[in-house]
DRENKOLGU-678093 format. One record per residue (C-alpha): y, z, x; residue number from 0. Coordinates in nm, 3 decimals. Each point is the difference from the previous one (the first is absolute). Layout:
! residues N
<<Y Z X> NUM>
...
***
This chain:
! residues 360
<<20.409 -20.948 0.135> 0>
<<-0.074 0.194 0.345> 1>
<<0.009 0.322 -0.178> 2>
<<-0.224 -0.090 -0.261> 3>
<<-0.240 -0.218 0.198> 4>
<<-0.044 0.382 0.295> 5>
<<-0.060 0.167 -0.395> 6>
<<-0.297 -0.170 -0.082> 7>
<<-0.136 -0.064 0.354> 8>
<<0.070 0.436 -0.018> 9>
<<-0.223 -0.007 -0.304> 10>
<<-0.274 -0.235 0.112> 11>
<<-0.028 0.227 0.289> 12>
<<0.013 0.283 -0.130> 13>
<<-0.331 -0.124 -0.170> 14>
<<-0.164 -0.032 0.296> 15>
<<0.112 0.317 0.108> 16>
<<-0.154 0.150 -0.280> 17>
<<-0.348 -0.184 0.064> 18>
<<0.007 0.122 0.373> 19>
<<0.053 0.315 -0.126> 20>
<<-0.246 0.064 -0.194> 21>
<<-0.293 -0.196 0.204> 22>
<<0.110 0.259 0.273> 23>
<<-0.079 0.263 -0.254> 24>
<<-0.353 -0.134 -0.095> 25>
<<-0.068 0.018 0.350> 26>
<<0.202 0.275 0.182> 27>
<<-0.308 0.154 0.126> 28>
<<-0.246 -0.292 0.119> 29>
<<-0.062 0.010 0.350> 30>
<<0.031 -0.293 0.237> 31>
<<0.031 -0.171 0.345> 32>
<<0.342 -0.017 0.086> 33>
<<0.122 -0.245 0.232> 34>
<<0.259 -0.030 0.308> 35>
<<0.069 -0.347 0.120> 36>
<<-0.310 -0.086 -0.224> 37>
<<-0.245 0.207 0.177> 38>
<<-0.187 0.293 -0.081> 39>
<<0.209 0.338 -0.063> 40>
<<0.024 0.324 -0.149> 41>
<<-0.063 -0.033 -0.352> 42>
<<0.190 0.039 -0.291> 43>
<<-0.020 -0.054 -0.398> 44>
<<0.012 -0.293 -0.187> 45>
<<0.273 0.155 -0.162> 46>
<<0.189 0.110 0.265> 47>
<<0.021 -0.375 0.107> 48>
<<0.098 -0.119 -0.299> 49>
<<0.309 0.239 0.015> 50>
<<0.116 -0.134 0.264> 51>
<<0.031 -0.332 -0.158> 52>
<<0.200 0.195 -0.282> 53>
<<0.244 0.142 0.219> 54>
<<0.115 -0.361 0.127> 55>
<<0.040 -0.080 -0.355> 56>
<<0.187 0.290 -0.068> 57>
<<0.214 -0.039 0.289> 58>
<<0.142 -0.356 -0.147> 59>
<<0.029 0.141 -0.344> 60>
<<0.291 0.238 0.148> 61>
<<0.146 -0.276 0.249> 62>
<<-0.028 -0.240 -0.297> 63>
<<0.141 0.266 -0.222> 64>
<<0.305 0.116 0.261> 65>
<<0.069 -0.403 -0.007> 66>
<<-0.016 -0.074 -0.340> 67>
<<0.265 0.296 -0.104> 68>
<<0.220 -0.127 0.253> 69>
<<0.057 -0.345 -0.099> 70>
<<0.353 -0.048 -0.136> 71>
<<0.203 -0.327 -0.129> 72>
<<0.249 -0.153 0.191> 73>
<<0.218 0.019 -0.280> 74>
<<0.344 -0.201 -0.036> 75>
<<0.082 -0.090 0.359> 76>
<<0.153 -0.348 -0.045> 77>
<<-0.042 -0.292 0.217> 78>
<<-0.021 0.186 0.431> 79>
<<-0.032 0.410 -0.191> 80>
<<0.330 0.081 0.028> 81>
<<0.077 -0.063 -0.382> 82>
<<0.314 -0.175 0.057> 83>
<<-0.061 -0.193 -0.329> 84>
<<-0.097 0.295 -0.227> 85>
<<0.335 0.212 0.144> 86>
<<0.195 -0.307 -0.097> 87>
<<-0.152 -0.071 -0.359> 88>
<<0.030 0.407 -0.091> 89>
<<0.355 0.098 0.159> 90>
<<-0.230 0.355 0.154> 91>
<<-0.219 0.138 0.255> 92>
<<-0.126 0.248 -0.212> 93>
<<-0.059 -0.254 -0.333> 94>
<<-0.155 -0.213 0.339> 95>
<<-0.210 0.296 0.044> 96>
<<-0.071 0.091 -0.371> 97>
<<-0.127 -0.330 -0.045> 98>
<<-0.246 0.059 0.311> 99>
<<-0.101 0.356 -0.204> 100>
<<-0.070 -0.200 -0.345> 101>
<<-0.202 -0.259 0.163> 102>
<<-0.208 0.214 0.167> 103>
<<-0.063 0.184 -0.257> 104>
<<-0.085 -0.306 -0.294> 105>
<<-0.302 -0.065 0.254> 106>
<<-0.109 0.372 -0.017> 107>
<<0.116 0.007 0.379> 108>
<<0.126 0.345 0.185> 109>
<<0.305 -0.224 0.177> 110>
<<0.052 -0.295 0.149> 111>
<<-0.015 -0.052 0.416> 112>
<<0.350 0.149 0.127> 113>
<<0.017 -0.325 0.244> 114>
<<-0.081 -0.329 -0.001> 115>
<<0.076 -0.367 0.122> 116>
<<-0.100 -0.236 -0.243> 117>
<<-0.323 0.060 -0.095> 118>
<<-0.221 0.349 -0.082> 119>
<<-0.090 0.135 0.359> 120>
<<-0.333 -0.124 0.075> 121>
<<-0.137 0.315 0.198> 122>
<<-0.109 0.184 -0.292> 123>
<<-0.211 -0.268 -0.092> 124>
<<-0.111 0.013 0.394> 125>
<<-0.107 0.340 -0.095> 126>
<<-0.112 -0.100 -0.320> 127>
<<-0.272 -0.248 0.167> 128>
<<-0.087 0.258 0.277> 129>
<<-0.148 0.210 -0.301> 130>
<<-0.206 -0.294 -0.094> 131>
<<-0.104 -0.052 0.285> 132>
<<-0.100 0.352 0.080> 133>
<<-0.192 0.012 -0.355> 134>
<<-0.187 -0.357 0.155> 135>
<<-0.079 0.160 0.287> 136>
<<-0.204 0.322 -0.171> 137>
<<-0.173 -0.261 -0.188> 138>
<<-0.130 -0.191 0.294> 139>
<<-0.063 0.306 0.171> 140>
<<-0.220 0.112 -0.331> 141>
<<-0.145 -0.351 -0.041> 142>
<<-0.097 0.016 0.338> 143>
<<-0.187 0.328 -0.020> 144>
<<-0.192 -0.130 -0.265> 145>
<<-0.083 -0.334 0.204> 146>
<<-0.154 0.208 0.258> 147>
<<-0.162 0.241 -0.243> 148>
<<-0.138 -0.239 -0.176> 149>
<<-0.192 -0.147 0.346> 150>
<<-0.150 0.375 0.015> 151>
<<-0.102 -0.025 -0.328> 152>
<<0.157 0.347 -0.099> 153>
<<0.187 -0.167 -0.280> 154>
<<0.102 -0.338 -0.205> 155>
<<0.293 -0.116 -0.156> 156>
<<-0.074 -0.065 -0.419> 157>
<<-0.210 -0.326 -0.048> 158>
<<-0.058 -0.173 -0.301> 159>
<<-0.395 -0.064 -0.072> 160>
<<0.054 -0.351 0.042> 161>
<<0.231 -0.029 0.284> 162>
<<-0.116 -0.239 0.284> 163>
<<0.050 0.164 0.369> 164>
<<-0.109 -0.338 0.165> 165>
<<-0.105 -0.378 -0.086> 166>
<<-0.269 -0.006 0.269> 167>
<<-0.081 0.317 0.079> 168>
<<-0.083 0.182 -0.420> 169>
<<-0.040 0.394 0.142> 170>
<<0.328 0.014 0.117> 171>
<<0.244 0.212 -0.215> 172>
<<0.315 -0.068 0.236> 173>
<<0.314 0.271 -0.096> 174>
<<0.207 -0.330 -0.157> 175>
<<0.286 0.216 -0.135> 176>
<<0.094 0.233 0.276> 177>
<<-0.014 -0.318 0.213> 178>
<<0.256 -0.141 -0.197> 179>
<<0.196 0.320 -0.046> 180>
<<0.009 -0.060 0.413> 181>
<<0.087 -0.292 -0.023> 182>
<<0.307 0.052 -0.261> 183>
<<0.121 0.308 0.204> 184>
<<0.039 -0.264 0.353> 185>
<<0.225 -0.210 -0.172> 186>
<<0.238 0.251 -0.177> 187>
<<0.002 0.237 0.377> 188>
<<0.140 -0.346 0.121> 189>
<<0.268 0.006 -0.242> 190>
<<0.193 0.290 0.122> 191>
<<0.102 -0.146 0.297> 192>
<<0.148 -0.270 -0.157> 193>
<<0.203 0.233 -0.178> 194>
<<0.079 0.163 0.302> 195>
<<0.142 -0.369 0.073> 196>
<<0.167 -0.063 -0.304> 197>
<<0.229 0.352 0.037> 198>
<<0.031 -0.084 0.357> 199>
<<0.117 -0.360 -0.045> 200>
<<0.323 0.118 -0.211> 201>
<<0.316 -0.210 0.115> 202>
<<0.333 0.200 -0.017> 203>
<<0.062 -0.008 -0.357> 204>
<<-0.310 -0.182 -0.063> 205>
<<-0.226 -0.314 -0.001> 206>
<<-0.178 -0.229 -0.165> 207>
<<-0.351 0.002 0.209> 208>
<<-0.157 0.333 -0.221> 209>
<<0.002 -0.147 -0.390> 210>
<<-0.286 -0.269 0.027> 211>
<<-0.200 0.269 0.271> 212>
<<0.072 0.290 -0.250> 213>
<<-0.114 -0.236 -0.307> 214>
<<-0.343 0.002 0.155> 215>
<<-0.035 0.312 0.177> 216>
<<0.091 0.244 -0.207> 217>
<<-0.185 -0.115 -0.317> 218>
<<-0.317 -0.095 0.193> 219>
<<0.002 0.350 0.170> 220>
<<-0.025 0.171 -0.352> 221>
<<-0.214 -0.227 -0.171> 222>
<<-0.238 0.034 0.313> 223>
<<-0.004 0.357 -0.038> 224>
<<-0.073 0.009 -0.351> 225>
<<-0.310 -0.216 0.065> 226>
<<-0.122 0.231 0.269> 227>
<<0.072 0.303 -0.252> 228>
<<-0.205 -0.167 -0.266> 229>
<<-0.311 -0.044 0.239> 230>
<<0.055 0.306 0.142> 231>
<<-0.019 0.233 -0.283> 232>
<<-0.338 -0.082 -0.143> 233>
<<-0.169 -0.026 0.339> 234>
<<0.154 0.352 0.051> 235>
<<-0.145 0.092 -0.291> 236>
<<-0.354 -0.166 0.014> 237>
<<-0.079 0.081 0.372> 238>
<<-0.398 0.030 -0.027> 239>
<<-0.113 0.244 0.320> 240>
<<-0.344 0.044 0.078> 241>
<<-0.060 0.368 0.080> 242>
<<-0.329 -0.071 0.180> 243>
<<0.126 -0.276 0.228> 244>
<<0.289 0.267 0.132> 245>
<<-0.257 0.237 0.032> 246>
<<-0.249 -0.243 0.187> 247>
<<0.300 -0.136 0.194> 248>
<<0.121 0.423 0.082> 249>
<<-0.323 0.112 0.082> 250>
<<-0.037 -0.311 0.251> 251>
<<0.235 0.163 0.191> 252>
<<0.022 0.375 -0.087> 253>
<<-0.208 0.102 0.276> 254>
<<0.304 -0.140 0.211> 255>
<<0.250 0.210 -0.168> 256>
<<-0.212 0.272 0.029> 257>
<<-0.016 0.046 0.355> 258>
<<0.264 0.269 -0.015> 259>
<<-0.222 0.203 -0.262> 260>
<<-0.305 -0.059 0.225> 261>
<<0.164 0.143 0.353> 262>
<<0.137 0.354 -0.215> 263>
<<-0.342 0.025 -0.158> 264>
<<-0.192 -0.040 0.324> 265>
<<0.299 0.179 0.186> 266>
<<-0.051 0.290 -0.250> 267>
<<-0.372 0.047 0.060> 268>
<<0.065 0.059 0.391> 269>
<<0.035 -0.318 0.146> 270>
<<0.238 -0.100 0.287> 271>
<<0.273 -0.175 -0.191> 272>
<<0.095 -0.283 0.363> 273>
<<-0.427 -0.067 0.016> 274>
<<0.009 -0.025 -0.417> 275>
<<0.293 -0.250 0.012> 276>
<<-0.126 -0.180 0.295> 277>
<<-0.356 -0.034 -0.167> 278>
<<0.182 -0.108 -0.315> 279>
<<0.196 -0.297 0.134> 280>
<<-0.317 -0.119 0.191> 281>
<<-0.195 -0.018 -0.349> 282>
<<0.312 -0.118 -0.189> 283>
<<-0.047 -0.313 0.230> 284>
<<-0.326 -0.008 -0.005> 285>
<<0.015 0.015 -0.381> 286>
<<0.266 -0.290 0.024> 287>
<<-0.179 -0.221 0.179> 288>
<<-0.309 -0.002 -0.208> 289>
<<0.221 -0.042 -0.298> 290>
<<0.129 -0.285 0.145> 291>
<<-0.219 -0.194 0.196> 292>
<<-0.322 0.097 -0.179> 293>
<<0.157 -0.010 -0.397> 294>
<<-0.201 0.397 -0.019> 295>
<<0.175 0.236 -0.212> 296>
<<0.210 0.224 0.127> 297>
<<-0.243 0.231 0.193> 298>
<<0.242 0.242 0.165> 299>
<<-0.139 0.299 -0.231> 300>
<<-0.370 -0.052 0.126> 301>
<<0.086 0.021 0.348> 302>
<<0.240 0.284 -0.014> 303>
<<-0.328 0.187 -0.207> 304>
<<-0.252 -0.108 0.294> 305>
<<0.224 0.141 0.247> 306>
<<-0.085 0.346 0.041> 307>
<<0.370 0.133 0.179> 308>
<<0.135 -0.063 -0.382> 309>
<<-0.234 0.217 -0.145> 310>
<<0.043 -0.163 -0.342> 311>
<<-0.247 -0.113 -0.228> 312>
<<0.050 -0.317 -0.245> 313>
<<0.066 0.262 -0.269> 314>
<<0.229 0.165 0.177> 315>
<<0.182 -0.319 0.094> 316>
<<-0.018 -0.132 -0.356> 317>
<<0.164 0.277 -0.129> 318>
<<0.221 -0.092 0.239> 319>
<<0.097 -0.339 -0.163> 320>
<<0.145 0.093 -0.342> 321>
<<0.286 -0.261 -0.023> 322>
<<0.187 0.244 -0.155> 323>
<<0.042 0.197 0.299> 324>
<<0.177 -0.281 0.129> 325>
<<0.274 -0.107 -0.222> 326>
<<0.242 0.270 0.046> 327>
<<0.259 0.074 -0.275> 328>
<<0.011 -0.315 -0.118> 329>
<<-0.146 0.070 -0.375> 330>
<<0.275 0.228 -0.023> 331>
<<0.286 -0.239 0.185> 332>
<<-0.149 -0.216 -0.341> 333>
<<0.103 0.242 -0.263> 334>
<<0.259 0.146 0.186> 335>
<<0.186 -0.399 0.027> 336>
<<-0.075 -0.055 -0.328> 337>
<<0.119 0.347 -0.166> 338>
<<0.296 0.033 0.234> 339>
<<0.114 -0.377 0.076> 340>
<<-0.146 -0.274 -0.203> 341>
<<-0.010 0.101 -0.326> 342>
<<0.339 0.143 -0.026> 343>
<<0.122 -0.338 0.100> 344>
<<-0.221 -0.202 -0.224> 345>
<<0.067 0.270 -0.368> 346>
<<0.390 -0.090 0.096> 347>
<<-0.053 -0.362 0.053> 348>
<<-0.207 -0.125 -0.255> 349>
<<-0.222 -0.345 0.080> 350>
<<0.003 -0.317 -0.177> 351>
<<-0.312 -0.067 -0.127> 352>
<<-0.141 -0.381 -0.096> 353>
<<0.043 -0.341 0.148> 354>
<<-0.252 -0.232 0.071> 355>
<<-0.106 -0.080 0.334> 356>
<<0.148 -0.303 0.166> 357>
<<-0.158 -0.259 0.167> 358>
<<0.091 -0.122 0.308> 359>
***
């Protein structure tokens, strides 16, 4: 049942994988604001971001995968694993150990766990629920992302036409199912520390304090993945971004980013590079501060233009600001991911498609 239940949580991922995948595609090359402790930095691509949500869903594809092909039966072990009772009912070690082979083998098994007490071991499914909870833990970290996203209104999760964001309040469009995909992914992180207990709490031979706890945990932690896999997927897939609000929100900032760009320019035509620098930071605050305390646009490009050590006109500076001066590789980290990384992965495991959305 363990085996099966990691294959189709492996296929509903996968899914989403493939959704990621190609939205990073559609958009390897769309500049925007990047952010560092959620403030302002050096941008990046819509794309780019989205990869790295892929990679943390590729990463517990393999651990799930490495898990899944090592689960094994506990075979015929008798009553403490030392199959006492199976030696005295076949006369033979080796029939004792045939009979572990056939067993294994009429549930499509590699082997059966060389030692046991008197139950399977329980780290495996330790392990087991560590993958889980590593695949919760992308999806909260995606979900998130979109949360805060969504508040810059650079993109939206899928909504229907009729869906109601608030009773009181009839603008709202609140991001309902990445909220819940958060709220999923809590509860099935806190489950792998109880498995952590359950394999920890393993008396000598055995006890009896793991079958209700396993009864519950195990099942729930599958079943609560599968419902974050099923929202997950078609948000993935439906993301709506809003290229001019990560412009508007880029450019807001760009002549931040650009201060680099400004001091070689300036630097270039003659100036001294300490006085540029100096003069920079003094309008950078300046520039700041009117941002901030006066709600003005950004005017850090106006005063670097009336100040005549720069030398630099506003078309000069403008040409200056092409966001894609800024972004680095990271159209090509896209298509390099995707050719070299994700793909391969996703054509050898293929998704499982379908499944309605739950609702919780």
């Amino acid at each position: 049942v363990l085996r099966e239940a990691t294959d189709l949580t492996m296929g509903r991922a996968a899914a989403v994988g493939a959704a990621l995948a190609e939205f990073a595609r559609r958009h390897r090359d769309l500049p925007c604001l990047g952010h560092t402790h959620f403030q302002p930095a050096q941008p990046t691509t819509v794309g780019k971001r989205a990869c790295l949500w892929l990679a943390d869903v590729l990463l517990d594809l393999e651990r799930l995968q490495f898990e899944r092909d090592r689960l094994l039966l506990r075979g015929a072990k008798g009553t403490t694993g030392t199959q006492a009772s199976f030696l005295q009912l076949l006369g033979s070690g080796d029939k004792v150990r045939e009979l572990d082979r056939r067993v294994a083998a009429a549930f499509g098994f590699p082997g059966t766990y060389p030692v046991t007490g008197q139950t399977s071991p329980r780290k495996p499914e330790f392990y087991l629920l560590a993958g889980l909870s590593g695949l919760a833990q992308s999806a909260y970290r995606f979900a998130s992302d979109v949360r805060l996203l969504s508040r810059l209104k650079e993109l939206d999760e899928p909504a229907s036409s009729t869906q109601v964001g608030s009773s009181a309040m009839p603008y709202k469009r609140n991001p309902m199912r990445v909220e819940r995909m958060c709220a999923l992914a809590r509860f099935v992180i806190t489950l792998e520390p109880n498995a952590a207990w359950t394999a920890a709490s393993q008396w000598l031979e055995r006890t009896l304090d793991d079958s209700a706890n396993r009864r519950l945990s195990l099942p729930e932690a599958f079943l609560a993945s599968d419902a974050i896999l099923l929202l997950w997927r078609p948000v993935a897939a439906g993301l709506e971004v809003y290229p001019a609000m990560v412009r508007r929100n880029l450019v807001e900032e760009l002549p931040f980013m650009a201060s680099e760009e400004i001091l070689l320019a300036a630097a270039a035509r003659g100036g001294d590079r300490q006085r540029l620098h100096e003069r920079l930071r003094v309008l950078s605050r300046d520039a700041a501060r009117a941002v901030k305390m006066e709600g003005r646009p950004n005017p850090l490009l106006d005063l670097v233009a009336g100040d005549a050590e720069f030398g630099l006109d506003a078309a000069k500076l403008a040409a200056l600001l092409d966001p894609a001066r800024f972004v680095g590789r990271a159209p090509e980290q896209v298509d390099e991911f995707l050719a070299e990384t994700a793909l391969p992965w996703l054509d050898a495991h293929p998704p499982t498609e379908g499944g309605a959305e739950p609702v919780v």
